[in-house]
C-alpha positions as a Markdown table, in Angstrom:
| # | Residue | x | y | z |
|---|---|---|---|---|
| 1 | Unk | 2.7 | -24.5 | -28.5 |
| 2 | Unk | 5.1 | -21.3 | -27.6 |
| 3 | Unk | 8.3 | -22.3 | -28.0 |
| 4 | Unk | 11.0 | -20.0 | -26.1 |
| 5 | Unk | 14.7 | -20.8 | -24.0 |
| 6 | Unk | 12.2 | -21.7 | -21.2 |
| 7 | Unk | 10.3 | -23.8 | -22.5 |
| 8 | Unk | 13.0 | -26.1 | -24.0 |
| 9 | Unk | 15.1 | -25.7 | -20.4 |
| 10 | Unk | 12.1 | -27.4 | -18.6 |
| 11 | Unk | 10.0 | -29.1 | -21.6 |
| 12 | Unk | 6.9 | -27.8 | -21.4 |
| 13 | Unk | 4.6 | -26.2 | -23.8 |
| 14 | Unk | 3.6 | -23.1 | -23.1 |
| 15 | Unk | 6.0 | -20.8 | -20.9 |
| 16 | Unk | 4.1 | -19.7 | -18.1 |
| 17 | Unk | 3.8 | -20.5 | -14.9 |
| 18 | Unk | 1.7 | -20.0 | -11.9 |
| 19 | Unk | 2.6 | -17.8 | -9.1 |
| 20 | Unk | 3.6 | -19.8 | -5.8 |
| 21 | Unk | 0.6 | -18.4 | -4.4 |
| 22 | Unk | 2.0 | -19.1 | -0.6 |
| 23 | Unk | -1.0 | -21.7 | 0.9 |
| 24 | Unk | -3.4 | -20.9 | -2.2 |
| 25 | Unk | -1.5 | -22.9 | -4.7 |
| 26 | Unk | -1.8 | -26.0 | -3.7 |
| 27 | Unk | -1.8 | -29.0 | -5.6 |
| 28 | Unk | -5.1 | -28.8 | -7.9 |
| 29 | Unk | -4.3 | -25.6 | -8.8 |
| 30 | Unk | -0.5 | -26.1 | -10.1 |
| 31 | Unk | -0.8 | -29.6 | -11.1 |
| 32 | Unk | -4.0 | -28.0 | -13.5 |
| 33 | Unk | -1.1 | -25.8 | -14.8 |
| 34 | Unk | 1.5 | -28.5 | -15.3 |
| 35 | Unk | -1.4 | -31.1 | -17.0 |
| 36 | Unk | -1.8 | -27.8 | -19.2 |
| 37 | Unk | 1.3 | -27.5 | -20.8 |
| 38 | Unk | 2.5 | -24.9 | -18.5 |
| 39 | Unk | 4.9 | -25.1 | -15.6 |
| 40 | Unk | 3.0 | -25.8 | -11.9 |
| 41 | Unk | 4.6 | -24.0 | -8.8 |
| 42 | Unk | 3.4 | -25.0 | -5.0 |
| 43 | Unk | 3.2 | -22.4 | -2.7 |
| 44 | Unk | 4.9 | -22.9 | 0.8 |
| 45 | Unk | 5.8 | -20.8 | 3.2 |
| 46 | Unk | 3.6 | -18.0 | 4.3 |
| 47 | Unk | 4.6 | -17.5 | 8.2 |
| 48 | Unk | 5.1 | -20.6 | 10.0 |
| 49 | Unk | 6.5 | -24.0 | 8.2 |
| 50 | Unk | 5.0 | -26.9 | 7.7 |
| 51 | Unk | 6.6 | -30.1 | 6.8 |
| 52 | Unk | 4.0 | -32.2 | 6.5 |
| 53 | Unk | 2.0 | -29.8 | 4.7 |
| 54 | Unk | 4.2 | -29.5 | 2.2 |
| 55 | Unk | 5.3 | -33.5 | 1.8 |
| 56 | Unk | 1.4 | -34.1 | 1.4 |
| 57 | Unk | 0.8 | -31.4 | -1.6 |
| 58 | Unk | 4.3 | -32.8 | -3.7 |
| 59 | Unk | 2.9 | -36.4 | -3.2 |
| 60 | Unk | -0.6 | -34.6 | -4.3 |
| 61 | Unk | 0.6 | -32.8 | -7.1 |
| 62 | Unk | 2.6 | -36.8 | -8.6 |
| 63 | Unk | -0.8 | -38.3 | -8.0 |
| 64 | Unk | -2.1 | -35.7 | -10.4 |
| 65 | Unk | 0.2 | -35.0 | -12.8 |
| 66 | Unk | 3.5 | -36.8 | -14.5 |
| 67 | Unk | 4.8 | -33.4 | -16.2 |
| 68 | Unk | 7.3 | -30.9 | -14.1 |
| 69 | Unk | 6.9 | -29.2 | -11.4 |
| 70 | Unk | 8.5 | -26.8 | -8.6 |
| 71 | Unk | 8.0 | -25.4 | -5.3 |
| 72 | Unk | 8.1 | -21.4 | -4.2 |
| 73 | Unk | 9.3 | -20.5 | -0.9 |
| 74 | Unk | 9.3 | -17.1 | 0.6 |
| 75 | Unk | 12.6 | -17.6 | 1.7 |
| 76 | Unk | 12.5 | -14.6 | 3.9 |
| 77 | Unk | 10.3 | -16.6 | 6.6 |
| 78 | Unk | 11.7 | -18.4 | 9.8 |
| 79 | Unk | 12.8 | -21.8 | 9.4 |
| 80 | Unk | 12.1 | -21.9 | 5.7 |
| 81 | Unk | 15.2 | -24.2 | 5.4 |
| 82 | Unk | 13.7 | -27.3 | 6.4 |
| 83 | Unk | 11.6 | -26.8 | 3.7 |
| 84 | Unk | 13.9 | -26.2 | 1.3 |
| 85 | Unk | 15.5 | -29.7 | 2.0 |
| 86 | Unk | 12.2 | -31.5 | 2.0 |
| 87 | Unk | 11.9 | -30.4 | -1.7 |
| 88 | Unk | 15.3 | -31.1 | -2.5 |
| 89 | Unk | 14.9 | -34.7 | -0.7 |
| 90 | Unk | 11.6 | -35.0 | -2.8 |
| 91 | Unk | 13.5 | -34.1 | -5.7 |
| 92 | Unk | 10.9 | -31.5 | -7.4 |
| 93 | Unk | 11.9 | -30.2 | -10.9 |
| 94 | Unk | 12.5 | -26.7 | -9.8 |
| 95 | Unk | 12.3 | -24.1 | -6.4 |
| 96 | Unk | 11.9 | -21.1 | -6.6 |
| 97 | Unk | 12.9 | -18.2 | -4.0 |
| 98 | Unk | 11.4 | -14.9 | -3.2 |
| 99 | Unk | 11.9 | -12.1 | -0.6 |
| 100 | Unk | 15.4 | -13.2 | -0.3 |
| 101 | Unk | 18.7 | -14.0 | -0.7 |
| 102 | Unk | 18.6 | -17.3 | -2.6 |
| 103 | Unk | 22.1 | -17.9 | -2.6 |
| 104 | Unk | 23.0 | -20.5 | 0.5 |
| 105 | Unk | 20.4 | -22.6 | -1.2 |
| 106 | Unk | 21.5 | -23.0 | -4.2 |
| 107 | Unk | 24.3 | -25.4 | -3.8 |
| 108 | Unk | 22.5 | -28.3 | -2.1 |
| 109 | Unk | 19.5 | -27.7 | -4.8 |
| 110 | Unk | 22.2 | -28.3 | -7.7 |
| 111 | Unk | 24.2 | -31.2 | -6.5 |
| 112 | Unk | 20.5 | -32.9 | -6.6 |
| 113 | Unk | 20.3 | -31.9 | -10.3 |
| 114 | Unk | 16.8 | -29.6 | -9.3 |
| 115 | Unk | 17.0 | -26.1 | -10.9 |
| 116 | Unk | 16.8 | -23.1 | -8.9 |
| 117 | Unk | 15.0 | -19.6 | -9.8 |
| 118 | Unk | 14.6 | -16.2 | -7.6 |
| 119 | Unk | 12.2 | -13.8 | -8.1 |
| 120 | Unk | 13.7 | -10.2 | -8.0 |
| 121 | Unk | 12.4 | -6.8 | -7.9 |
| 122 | Unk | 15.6 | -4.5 | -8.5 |
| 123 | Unk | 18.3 | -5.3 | -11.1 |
| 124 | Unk | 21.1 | -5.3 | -8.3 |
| 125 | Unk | 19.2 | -8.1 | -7.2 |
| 126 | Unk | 18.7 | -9.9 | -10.4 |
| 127 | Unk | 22.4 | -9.6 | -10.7 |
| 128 | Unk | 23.7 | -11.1 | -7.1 |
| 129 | Unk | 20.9 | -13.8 | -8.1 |
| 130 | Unk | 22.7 | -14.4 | -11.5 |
| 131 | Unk | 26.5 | -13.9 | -9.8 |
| 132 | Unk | 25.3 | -16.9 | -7.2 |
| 133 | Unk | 24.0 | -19.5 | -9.9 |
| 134 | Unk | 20.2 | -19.6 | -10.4 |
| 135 | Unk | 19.1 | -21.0 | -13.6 |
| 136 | Unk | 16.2 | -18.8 | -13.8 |
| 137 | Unk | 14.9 | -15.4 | -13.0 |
| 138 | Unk | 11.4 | -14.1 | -12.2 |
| 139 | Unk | 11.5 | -10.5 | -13.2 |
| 140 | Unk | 8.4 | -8.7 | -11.4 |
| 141 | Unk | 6.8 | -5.4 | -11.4 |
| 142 | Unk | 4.9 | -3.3 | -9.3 |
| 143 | Unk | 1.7 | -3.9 | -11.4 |
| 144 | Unk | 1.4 | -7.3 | -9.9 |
| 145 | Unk | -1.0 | -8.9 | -6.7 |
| 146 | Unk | 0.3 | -9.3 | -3.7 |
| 147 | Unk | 4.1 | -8.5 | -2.3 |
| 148 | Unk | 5.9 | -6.9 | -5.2 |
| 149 | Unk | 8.4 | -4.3 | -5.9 |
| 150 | Unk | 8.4 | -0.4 | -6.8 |
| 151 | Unk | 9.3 | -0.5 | -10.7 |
| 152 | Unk | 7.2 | -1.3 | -13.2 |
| 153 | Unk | 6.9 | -4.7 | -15.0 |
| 154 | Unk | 7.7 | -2.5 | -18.6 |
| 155 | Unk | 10.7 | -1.5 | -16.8 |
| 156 | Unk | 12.1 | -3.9 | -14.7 |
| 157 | Unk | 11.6 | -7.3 | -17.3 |
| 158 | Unk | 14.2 | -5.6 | -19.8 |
| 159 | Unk | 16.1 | -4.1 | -17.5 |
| 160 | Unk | 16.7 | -7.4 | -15.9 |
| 161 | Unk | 17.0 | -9.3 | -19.7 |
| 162 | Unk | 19.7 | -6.7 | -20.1 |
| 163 | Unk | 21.3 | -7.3 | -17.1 |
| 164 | Unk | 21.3 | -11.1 | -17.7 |
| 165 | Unk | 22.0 | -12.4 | -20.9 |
| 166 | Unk | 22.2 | -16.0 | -20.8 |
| 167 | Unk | 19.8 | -16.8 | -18.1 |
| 168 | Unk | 15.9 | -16.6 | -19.1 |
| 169 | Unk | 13.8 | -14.2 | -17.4 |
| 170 | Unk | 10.3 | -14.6 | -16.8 |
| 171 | Unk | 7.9 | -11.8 | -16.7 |
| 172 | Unk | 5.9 | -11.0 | -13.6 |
| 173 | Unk | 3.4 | -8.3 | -12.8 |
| 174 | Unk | -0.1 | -7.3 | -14.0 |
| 175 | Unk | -0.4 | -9.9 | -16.7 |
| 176 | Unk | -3.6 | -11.5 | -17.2 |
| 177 | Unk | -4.4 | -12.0 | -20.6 |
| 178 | Unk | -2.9 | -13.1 | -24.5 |
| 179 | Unk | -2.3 | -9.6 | -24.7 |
| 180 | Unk | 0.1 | -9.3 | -21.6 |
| 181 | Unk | 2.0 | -12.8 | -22.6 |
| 182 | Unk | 2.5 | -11.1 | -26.1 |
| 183 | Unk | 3.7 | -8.2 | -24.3 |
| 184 | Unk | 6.1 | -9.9 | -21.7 |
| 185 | Unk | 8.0 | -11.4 | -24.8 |
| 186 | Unk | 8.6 | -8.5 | -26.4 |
| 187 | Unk | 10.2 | -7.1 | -23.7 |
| 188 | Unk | 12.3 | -9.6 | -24.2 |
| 189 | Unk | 11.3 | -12.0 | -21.7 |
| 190 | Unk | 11.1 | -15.7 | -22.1 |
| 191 | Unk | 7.6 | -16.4 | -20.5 |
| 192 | Unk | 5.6 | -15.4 | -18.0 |
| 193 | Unk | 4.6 | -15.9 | -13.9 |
| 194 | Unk | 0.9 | -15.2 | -13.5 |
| 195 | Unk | -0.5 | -14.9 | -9.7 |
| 196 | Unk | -4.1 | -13.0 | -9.4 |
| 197 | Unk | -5.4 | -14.6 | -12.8 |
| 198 | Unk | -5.2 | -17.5 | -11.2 |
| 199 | Unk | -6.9 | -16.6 | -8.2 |
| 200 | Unk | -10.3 | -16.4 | -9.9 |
| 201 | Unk | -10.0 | -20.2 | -11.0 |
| 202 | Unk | -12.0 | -23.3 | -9.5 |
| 203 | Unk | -8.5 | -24.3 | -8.5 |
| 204 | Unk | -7.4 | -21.7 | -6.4 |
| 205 | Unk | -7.2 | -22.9 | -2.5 |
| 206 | Unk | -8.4 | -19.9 | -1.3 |
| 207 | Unk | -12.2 | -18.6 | -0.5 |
| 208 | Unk | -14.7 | -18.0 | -2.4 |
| 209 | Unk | -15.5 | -14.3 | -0.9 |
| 210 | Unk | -12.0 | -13.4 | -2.3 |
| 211 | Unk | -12.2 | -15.5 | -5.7 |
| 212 | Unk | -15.7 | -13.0 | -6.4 |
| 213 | Unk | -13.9 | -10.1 | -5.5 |
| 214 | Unk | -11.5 | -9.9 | -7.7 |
| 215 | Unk | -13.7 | -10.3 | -10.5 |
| 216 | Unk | -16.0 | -7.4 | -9.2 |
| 217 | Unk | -12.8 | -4.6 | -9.1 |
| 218 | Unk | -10.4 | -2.6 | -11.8 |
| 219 | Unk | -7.1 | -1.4 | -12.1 |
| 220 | Unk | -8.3 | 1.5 | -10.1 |
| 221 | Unk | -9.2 | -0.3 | -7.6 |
| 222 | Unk | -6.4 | -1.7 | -5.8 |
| 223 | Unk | -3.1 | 0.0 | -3.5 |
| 224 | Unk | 0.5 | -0.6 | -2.8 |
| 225 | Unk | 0.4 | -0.7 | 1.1 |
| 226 | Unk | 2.4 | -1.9 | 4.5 |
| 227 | Unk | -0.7 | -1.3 | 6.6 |
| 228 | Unk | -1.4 | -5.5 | 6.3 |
| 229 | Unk | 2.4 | -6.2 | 6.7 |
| 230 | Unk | 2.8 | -3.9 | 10.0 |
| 231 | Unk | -0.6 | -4.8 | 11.8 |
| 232 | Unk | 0.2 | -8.4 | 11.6 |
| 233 | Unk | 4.4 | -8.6 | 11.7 |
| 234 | Unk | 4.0 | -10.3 | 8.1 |
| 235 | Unk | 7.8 | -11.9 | 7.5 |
| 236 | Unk | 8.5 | -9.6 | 4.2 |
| 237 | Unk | 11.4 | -7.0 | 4.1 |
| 238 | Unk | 10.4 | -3.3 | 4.1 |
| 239 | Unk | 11.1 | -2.3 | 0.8 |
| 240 | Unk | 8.4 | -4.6 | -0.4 |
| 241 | Unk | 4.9 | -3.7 | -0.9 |
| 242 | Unk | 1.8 | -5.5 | -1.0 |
| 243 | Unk | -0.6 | -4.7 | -3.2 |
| 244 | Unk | -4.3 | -5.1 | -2.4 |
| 245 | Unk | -7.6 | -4.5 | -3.1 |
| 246 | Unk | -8.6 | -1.1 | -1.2 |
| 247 | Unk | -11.1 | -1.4 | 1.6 |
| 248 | Unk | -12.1 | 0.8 | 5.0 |
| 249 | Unk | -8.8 | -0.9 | 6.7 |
| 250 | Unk | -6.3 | 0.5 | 3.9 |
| 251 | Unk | -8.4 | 4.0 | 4.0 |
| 252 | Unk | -7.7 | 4.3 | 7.3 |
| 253 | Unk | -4.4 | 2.7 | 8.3 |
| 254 | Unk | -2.3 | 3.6 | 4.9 |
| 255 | Unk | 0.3 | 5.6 | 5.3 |
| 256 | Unk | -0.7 | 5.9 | 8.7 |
| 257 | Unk | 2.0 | 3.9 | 10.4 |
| 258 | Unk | 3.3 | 5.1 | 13.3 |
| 259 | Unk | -0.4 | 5.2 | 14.8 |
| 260 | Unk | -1.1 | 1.7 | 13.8 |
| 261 | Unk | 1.8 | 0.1 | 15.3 |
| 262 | Unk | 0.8 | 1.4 | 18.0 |
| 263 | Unk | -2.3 | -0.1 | 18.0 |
| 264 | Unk | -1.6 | -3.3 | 16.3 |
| 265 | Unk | -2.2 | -5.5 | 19.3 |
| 266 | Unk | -6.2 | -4.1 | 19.5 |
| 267 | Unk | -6.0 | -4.4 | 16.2 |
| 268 | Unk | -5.5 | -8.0 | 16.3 |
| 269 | Unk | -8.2 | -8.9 | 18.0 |
């Protein structure tokens, strides 16, 4: 057992969590986390919502475990606020916003007793997050999978702890390992948020091909990129990156944007 402010605020063991993975974290995978000791986030909310989708994975993720749980939105999506009030009718333990402002959800999520965390890239964020009322905040770096920020995780986790005293941060961004949950809580951080880790679990909703891949690359391996984003109208704001594993459609299209929205529509099919 780690004990930290998180841990005690949401009575679990071990202060980390799994990234809310949007469609990949499904039930298996965060109710392996919660069963764990750890703290189990859904993912919901990729591009186009889905009620019943996400009804079925909370009545999933009771069937498999009794401990707490949340739900991740990427609020920045179209219609995401049905979804939000699904979770709050279902009354999860915690949801958790990204992309974002989380602030006109916060309200309806407290008068149901459910705690509410944002993930934040910038400190200006982290601090309109804390102004609005969010229990908890992810702090996450550039080093992470996936959409992230521009500033480091070594940066941004105590610059945000800073920022924010009284509200526990967790640590996002590139951390894989005992040695990077060691790290995050020296930065001051009160856990951790772990995404591509996770990705190479039997848990992990997502396909094999990708699962295989990640354990076949390195750090130099991978690129912060909007090529994806552009070429498929991805609902993420601009100042967010995605970073991915390279391959012959980054090497060509990053960085390259003007011609490829321009082309996006061949590109499609």
């Amino acid at each position: 057992m780690i004990r930290t402010t998180l841990t005690d605020l949401l009575h679990i063991k071990y202060p980390v969590f799994n990234a809310p993975m949007a469609g990949s974290a499904t039930a298996e995978l965060a109710g392996a986390v919660s069963n764990s000791g750890g703290f189990g986030m859904l993912g919901m909310g990729s591009t186009v919502p889905d009620p019943e989708r996400l009804e079925f994975q909370i009545k999933r993720m009771r069937d498999i475990t009794a401990n707490p749980f949340g739900v991740g939105f990427i609020t920045s999506v179209d219609g995401i606020d049905s979804l939000v009030k699904l979770a709050i009718e279902n009354k999860v333990d915690l949801i958790g916003h990204s992309f974002s402002d989380p602030s006109p959800y916060i309200p309806d999520a407290k008068k149901a007793g459910i705690k509410v965390l944002a993930q934040v890239q910038t400190v200006e964020q982290a601090i309109h997050a804390r102004d609005s009322g969010v229990d908890l905040l992810v702090a996450q770096g550039t080093d992470g999978g996936g959409h992230t920020g521009y500033i480091g995780t070594i940066s941004i986790v105590p610059a945000v702890v800073d920022a924010c005293p009284g509200i526990p941060v967790i640590a996002a961004g590139g951390i894989t390992d005992g040695r990077g949950v060691a790290a995050a809580l020296a930065l001051g951080s009160s856990g951790v948020w772990i995404g591509s880790r996770f990705v190479a679990s039997n848990e992990w909703a997502g396909p094999d091909w990708a699962k295989q891949a990640l354990t076949e690359v390195g750090a130099d391996d991978t690129i912060i990129t909007k090529s994806y984003d552009l070429a498929t109208d991805a609902p993420f704001p601009f100042q967010i990156g995605h970073r991915v594993v390279r391959n012959r459609f980054t090497d060509k299209w990053h960085q390259n944007y003007e011609e490829l929205l321009e082309r996006k529509e061949d590109l499609k099919t």
